[in-house]
C-alpha positions as CSV (number, residue, x, y, z in Angstrom):
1,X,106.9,-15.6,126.8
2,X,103.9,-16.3,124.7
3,X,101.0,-13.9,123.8
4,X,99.1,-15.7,126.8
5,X,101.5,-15.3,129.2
6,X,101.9,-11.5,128.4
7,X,98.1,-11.2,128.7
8,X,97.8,-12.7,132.2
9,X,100.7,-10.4,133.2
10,X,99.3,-7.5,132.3
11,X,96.1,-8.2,133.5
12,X,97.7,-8.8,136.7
13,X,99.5,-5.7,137.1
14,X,96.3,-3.6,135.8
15,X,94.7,-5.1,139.2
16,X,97.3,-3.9,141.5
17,X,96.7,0.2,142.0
18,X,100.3,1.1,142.0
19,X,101.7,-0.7,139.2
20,X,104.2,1.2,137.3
21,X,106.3,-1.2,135.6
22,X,106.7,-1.9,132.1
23,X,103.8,-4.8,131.1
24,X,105.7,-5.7,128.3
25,X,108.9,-7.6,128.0
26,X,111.0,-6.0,126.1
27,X,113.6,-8.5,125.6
28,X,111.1,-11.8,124.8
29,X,110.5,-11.5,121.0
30,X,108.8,-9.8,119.0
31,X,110.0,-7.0,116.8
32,X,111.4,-3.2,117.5
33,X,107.9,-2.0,116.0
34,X,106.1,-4.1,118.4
35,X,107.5,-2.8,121.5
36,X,107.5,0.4,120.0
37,X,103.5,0.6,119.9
38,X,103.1,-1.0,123.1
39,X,105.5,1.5,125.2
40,X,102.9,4.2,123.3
41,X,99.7,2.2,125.0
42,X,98.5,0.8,121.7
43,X,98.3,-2.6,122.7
44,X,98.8,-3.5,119.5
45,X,95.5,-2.7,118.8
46,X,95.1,1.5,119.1
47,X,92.6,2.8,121.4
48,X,92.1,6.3,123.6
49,X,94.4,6.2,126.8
50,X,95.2,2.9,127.1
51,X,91.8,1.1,126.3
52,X,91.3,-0.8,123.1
53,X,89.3,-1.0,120.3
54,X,88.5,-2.7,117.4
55,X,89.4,-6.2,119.9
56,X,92.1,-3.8,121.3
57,X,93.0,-4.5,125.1
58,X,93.3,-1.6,127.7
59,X,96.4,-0.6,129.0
60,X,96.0,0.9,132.4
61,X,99.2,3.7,132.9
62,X,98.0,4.7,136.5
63,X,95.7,7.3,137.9
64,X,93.6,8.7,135.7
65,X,94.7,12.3,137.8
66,X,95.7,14.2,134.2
67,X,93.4,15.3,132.1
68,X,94.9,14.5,128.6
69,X,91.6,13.1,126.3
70,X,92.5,9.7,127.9
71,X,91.5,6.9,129.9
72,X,94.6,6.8,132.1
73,X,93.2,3.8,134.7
74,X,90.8,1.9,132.3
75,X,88.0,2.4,133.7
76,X,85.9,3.2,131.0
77,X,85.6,6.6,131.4
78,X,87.9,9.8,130.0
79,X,89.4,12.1,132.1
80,X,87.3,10.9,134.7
81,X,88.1,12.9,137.3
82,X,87.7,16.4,135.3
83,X,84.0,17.7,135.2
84,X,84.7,19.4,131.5
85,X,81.5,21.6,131.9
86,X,82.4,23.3,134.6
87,X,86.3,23.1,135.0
88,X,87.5,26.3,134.2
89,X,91.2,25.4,133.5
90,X,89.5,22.6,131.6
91,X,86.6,23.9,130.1
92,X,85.2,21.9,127.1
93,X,88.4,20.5,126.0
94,X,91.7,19.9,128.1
95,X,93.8,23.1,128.9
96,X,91.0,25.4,127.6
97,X,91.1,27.6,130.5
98,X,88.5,30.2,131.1
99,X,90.6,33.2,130.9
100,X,90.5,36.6,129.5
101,X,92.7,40.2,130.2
102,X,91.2,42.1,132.9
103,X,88.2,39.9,133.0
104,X,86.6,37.0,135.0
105,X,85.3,34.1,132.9
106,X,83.4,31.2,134.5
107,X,82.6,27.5,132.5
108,X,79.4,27.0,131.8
109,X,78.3,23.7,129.4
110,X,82.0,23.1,128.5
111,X,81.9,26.9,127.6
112,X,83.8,29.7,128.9
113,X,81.2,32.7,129.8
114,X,82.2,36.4,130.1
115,X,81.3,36.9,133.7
116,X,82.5,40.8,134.7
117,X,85.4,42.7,133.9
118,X,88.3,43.3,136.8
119,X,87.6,46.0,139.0
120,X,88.9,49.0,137.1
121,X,89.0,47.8,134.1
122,X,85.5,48.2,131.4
123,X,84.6,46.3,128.3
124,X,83.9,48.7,125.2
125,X,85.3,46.8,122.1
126,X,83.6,43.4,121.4
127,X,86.3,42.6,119.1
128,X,88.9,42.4,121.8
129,X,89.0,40.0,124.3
130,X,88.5,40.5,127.9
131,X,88.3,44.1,129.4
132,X,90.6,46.5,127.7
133,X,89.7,49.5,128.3
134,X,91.5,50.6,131.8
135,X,89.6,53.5,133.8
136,X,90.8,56.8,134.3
137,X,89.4,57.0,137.5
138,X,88.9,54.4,140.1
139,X,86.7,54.4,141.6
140,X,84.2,55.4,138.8
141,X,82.8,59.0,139.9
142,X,80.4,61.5,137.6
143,X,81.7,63.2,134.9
144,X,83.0,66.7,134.7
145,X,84.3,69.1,131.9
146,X,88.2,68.0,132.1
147,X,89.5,66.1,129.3
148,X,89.0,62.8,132.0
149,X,86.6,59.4,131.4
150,X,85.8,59.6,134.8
151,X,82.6,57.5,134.7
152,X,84.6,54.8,132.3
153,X,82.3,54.6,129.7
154,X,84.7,55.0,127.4
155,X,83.9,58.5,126.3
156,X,84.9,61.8,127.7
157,X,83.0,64.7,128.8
158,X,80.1,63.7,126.6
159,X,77.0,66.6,127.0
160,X,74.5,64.4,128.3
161,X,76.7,63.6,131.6
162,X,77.8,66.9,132.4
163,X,76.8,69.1,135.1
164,X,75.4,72.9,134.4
165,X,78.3,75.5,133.3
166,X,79.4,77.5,136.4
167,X,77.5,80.3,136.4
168,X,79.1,84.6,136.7
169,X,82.1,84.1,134.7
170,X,81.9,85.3,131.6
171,X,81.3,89.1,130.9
172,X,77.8,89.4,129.4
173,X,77.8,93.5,128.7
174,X,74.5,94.2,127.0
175,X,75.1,95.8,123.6
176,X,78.4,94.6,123.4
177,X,79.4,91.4,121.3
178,X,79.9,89.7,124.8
179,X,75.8,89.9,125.4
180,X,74.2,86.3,126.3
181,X,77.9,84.4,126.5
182,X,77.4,81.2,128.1
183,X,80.3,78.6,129.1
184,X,80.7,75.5,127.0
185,X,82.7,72.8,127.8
186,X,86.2,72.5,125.2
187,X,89.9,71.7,124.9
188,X,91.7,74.9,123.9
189,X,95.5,74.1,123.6
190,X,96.0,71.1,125.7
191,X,93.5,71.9,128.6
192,X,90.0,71.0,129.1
193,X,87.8,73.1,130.9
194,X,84.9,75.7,130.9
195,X,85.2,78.7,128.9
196,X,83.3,81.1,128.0
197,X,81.8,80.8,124.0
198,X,82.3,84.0,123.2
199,X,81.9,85.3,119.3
200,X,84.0,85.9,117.3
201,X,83.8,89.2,117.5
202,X,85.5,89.0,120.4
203,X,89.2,89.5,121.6
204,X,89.8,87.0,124.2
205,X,93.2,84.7,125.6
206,X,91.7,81.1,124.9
207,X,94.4,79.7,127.2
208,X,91.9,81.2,130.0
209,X,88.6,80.5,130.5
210,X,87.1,84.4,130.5
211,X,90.3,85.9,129.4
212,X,89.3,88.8,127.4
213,X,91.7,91.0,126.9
214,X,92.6,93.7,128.4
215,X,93.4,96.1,125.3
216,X,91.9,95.7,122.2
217,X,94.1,94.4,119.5
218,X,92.0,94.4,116.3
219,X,90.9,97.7,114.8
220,X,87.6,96.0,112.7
221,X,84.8,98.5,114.4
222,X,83.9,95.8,116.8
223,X,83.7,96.4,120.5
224,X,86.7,93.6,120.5
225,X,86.8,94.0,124.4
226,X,83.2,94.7,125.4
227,X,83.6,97.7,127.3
228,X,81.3,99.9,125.6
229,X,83.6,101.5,123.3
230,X,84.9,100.0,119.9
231,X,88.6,100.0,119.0
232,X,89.3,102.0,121.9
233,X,93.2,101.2,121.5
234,X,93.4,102.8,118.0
235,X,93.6,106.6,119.5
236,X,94.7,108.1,116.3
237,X,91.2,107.0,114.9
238,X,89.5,109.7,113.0
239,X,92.4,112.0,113.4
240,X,93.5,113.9,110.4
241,X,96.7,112.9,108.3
242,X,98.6,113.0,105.4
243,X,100.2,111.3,102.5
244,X,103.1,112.5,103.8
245,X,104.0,115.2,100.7
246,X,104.6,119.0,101.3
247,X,102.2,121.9,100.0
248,X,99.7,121.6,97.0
249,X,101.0,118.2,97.0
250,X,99.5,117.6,100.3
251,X,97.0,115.2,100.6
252,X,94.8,115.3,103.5
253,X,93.0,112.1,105.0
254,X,91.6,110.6,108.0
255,X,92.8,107.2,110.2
256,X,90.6,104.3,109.8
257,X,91.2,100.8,110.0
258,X,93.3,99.3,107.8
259,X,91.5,96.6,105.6
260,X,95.0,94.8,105.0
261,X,95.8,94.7,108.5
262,X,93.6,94.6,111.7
263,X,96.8,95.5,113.9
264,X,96.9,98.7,112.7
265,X,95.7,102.1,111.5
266,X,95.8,103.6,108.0
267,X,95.5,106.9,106.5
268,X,92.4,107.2,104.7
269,X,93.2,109.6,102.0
270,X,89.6,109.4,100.1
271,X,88.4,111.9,102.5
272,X,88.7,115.8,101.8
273,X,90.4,117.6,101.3
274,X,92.1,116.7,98.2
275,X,95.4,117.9,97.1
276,X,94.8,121.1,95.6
277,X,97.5,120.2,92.9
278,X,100.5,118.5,91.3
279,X,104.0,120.2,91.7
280,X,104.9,123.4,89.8
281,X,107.1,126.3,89.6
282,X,107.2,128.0,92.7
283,X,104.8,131.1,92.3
284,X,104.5,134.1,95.5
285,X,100.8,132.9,96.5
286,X,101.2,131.5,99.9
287,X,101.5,128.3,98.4
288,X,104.1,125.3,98.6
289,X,104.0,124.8,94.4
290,X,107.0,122.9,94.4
291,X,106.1,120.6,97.6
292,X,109.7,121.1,98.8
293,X,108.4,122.3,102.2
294,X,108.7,125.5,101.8
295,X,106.1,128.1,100.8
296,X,107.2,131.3,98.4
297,X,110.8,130.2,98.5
298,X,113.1,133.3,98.5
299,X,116.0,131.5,97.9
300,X,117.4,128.5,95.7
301,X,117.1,127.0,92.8
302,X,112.8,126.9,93.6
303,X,112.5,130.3,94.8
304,X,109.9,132.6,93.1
305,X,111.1,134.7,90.5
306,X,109.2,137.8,91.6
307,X,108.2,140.2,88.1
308,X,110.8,143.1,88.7
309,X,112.1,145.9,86.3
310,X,115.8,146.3,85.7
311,X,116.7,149.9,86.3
312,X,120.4,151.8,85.5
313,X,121.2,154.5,88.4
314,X,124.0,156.3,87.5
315,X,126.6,153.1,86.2
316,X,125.2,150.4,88.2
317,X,121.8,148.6,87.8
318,X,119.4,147.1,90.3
319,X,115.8,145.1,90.3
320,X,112.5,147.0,91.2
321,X,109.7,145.6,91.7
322,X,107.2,146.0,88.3
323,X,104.4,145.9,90.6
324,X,104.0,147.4,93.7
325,X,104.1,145.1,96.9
326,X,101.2,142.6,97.9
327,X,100.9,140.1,100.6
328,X,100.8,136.3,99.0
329,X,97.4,135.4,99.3
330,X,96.3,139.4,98.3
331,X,93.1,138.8,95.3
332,X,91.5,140.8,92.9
333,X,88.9,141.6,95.9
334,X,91.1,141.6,98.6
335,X,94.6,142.3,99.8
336,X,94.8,139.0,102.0
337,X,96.2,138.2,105.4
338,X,99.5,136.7,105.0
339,X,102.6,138.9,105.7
340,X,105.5,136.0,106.0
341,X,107.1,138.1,102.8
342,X,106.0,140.6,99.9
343,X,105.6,139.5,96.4
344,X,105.2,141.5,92.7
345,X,102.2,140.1,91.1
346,X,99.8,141.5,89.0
347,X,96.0,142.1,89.2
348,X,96.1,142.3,93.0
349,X,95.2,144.7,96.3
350,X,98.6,146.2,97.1
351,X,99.7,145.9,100.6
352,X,98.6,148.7,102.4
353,X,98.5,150.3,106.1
354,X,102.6,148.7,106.5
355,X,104.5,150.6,108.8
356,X,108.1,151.5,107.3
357,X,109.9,148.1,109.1
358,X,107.3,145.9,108.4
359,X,107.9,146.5,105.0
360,X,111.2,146.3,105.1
361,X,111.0,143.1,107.1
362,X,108.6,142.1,103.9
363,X,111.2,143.1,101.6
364,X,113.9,140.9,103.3
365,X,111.9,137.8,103.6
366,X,111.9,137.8,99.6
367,X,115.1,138.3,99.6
368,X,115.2,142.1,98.8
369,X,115.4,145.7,100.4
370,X,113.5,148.4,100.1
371,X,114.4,151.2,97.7
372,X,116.1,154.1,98.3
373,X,115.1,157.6,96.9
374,X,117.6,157.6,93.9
375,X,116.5,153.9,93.0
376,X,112.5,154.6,93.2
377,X,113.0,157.7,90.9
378,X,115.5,156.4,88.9
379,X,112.9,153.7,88.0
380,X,110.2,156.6,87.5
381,X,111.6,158.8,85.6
382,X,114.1,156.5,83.6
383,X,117.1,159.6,84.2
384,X,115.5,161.3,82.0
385,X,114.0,164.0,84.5
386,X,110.6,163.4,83.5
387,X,107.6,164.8,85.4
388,X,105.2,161.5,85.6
389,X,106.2,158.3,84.7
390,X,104.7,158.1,81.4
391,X,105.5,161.8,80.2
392,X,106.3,165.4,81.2
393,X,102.6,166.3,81.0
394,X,99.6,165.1,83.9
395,X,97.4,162.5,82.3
396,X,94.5,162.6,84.8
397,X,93.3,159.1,82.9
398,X,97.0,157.5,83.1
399,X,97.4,157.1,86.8
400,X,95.6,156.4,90.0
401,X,95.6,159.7,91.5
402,X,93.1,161.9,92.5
403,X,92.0,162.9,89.3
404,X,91.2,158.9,88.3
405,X,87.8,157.4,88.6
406,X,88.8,154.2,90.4
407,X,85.5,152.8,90.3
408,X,84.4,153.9,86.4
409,X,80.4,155.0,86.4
410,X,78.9,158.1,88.6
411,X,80.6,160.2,90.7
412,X,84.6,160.3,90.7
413,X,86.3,157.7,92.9
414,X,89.0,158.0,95.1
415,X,90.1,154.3,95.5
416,X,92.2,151.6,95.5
417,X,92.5,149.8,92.4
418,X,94.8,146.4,91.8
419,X,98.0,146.2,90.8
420,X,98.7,146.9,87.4
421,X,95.0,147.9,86.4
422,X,96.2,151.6,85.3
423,X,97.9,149.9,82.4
424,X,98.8,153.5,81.0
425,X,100.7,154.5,84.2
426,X,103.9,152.7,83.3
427,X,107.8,153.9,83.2
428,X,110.1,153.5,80.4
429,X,112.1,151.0,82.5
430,X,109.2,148.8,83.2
431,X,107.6,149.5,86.8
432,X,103.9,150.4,86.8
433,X,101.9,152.5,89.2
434,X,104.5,154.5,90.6
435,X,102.7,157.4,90.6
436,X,99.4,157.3,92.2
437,X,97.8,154.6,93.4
438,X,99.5,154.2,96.7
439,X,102.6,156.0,98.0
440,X,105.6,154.2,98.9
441,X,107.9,153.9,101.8
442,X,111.2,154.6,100.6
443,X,114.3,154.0,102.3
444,X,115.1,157.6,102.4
445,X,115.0,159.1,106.4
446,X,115.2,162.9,106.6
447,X,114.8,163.5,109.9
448,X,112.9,162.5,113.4
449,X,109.8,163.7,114.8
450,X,109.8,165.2,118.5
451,X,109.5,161.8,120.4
452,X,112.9,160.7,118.1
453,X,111.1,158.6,115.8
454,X,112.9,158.4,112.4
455,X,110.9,160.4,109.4
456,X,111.3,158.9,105.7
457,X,110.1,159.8,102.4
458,X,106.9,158.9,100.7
459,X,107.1,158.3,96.8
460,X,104.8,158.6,93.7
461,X,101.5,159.7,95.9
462,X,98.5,157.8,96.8
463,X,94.5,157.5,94.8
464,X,93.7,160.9,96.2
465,X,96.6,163.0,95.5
466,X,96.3,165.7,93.3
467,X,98.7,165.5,90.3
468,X,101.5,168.0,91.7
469,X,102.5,165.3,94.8
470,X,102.1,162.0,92.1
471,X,105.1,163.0,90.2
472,X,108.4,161.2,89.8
473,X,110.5,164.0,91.7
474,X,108.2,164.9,94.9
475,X,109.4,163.9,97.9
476,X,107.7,166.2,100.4
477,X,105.2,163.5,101.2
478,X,106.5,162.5,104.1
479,X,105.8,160.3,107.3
480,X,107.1,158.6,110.9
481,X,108.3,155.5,110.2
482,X,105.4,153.7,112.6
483,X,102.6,155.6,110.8
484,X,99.6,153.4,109.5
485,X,97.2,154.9,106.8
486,X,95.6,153.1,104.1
487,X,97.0,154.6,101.4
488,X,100.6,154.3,102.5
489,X,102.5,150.8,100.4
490,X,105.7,150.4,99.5
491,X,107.8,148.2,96.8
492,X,110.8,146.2,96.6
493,X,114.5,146.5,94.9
494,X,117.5,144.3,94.8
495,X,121.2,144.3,93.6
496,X,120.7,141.0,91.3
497,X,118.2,139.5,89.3
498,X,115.1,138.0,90.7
């Protein structure tokens, strides 16, 4: 077929509305390019669709029902049925279609326009297309304190859209670190609610929203639960304690906070009283020396070692006493109060107004006995049968006996002088003031009074007997064993050294 021919064929079909076959033949010459570039509507000349250009001839291919950038029937216009301003699967361009997530789009001038977002759904980032932010809450209501967008803005209990605080919840105790409190809107843990702001002076359980506690559990001087009364909880607060050592090693102290830690109490030993010393020897002076816990020890390896005499009575020897007997705490100016033993010191008030047990009872908390007769004059008179401890002859000025002037200036004294002070009324075996001074139970019982109390034997004499009853020898001095008088003492012996 020639070029002609082809021409009038096509032009032919192109009239008739439903042509659909092939306007070329593809068996009548030409080359494999040829029909190559006609099946592809190029009509061997190019042009959009099917029309030609540059002399090109158009190619009609049907209806123009697709919108592909073509003119599908020839008719001189593109995509002729597509209004490309306003199509929204088409919008602009073929298969630009107006679409967005979550959003409605419309066409407007060939251009796709943002119209609204889905119900639902709210548009916060400009950056991302459509709506994609999805709300909480749907329908959109007013916001509250709860961790929820309920008004889909995109933020979440922001100040400005938040209702008052409830009001009544929060305990607000004047002069307490509670006064003014007001609720504020917060997450604590994973909820979000109202609590109340309390200071932080405060004890409270954040997981609920007034929870203060019920017992305080920080000792800091701070009214930690606001009910009037700081660190109630602590009850040992102000009470006395100690470092926890025995005697002068004792420190005394009060509770107080601990600085270290608020959970508990601590002993506060800057507060007096102080120790009144460092461990010693034990000494008899009602005090715990050694801090071992026990004060004047009478036995072991602590105990006092009393100042006693050693003193041969017939073959065998025994301890006395070098002083006569005081109570522990007994001064230069007074004979003390404490009777939980006797004790041999020097330069003390004797003990004195002891009825016969209780000095025997004294005696046996030191871990001694009384003396008997034979032991007190053995340690007067050294078994040498002398008269006065210090001679045959009276020495008015040796002893405390009634001849002494206790108290030295005017009138002679008849008193009580301390321990040892006579220094000239001492026996050869080492005891002083056995005569004179005061007399001393012995454990020597002669006989019973009428009502069958026992009767024992008085030794050495007292400040106001005259020389005749102060010697080593004179036992007539007697007394019932429950008599009290102020010149009546008494002294110590034992079997083995002190």
């Amino acid at each position: 077929m020639t070029a002609a021919a082809r021409l009038g064929a096509v032009l032919a079909c192109a009239a008739l509305a439903a042509c659909q076959v092939e306007p070329y033949d593809l068996s009548a010459g030409g080359d494999d390019d040829d029909r190559a570039d006609a099946r592809a509507g190029d009509g061997g000349g190019g042009g959009d669709g099917g029309g030609g250009d540059d002399g090109g001839t158009c190619v009609a291919v049907g209806l123009d029902d697709t919108c592909n950038e073509r003119d599908d029937d020839c008719n001189g216009t593109v995509d002729d049925l597509f209004d490309k301003l306003t199509d929204d699967a088409n919008c602009g361009t073929c298969g630009n279609r107006c679409s967005a997530p979550n959003a409605v789009l419309d066409c407007q001038g060939g251009a796709c326009v943002f119209v609204d977002c889905l119900p639902g759904f709210a548009d916060h980032d400009p950056a991302t297309p459509g709506c994609e932010y999805s709300c909480p809450v749907f329908p959109p209501q007013a916001e509250d304190c709860n961790g929820i967008d309920e008004d889909c803005d995109g933020e979440i209990d922001e100040v400005a859209d938040l209702p008052p605080p409830p009001q009544g919840q929060c305990r607000t105790t004047a002069g307490t670190p509670c006064a003014g409190t007001a609720m504020v809107c917060a997450t604590r843990g994973t909820t979000t609610t109202w609590y109340c702001d309390y200071a932080a002076a405060v004890e409270f359980d954040p997981s609920i929203p007034n929870g203060i506690l019920l017992q305080e559990q920080r000792c800091d001087g701070l009214d930690g639960d606001c009910d009037g009364v700081a660190d109630d909880a602590f009850t040992d607060l102000g009470q006395v304690c100690d470092n926890g050592l025995e005697g002068v090693c004792r420190d005394l102290g009060l509770r107080v906070c601990d600085p270290a830690d608020d959970g508990q109490t601590v002993c506060d030993l800057t507060a007096p009283p102080d120790p009144l010393g460092s461990a010693t020897a034990e000494t008899c002076n009602g005090l715990d020396d050694d801090c071992n816990g026990t004060v004047d020890d009478a036995t072991g390896p602590g105990r006092v070692v009393d100042a006693m005499s050693a003193v041969t009575v017939g073959a065998a020897t025994i301890y006395v006493d070098t002083f006569e007997a005081s109570r522990p705490d007994a001064t230069a100016l007074g004979g003390g109060l404490l009777a939980h033993r006797a004790c041999s010191n020097p330069g003390v008030v004797p003990w004195r107004g002891a009825t016969l047990a209780a000095a025997a009872a004294a005696c046996a908390a030191a871990g001694k006995r009384l003396c008997t007769g034979a032991e007190w004059q053995a340690a007067c008179d050294g078994q040498t049968g002398r008269d006065y401890p210090y001679g045959g002859a009276f020495d008015g000025a040796a002893c405390n006996a009634e001849p002494f002037d206790g108290a030295p200036g005017g009138d002679d004294d008849d008193v009580l002088i301390a321990t040892g002070a006579a220094a000239a009324c001492v026996s050869t075996t080492g005891p002083l003031d056995l005569s004179g001074n005061l007399k001393e139970w012995t454990d020597d019982v002669t006989g019973q009074t009428d009502d069958g109390t026992d009767i024992a034997v008085l030794r050495g004499g007292a400040y106001d007997t005259p020389a005749i009853g102060a010697t080593c020898s004179f036992r007539s001095s007697r007394a019932a064993v429950d008599t009290i008088l102020p010149s009546i003492g008494f002294r110590c012996c034992r079997d083995t050294p002190p």
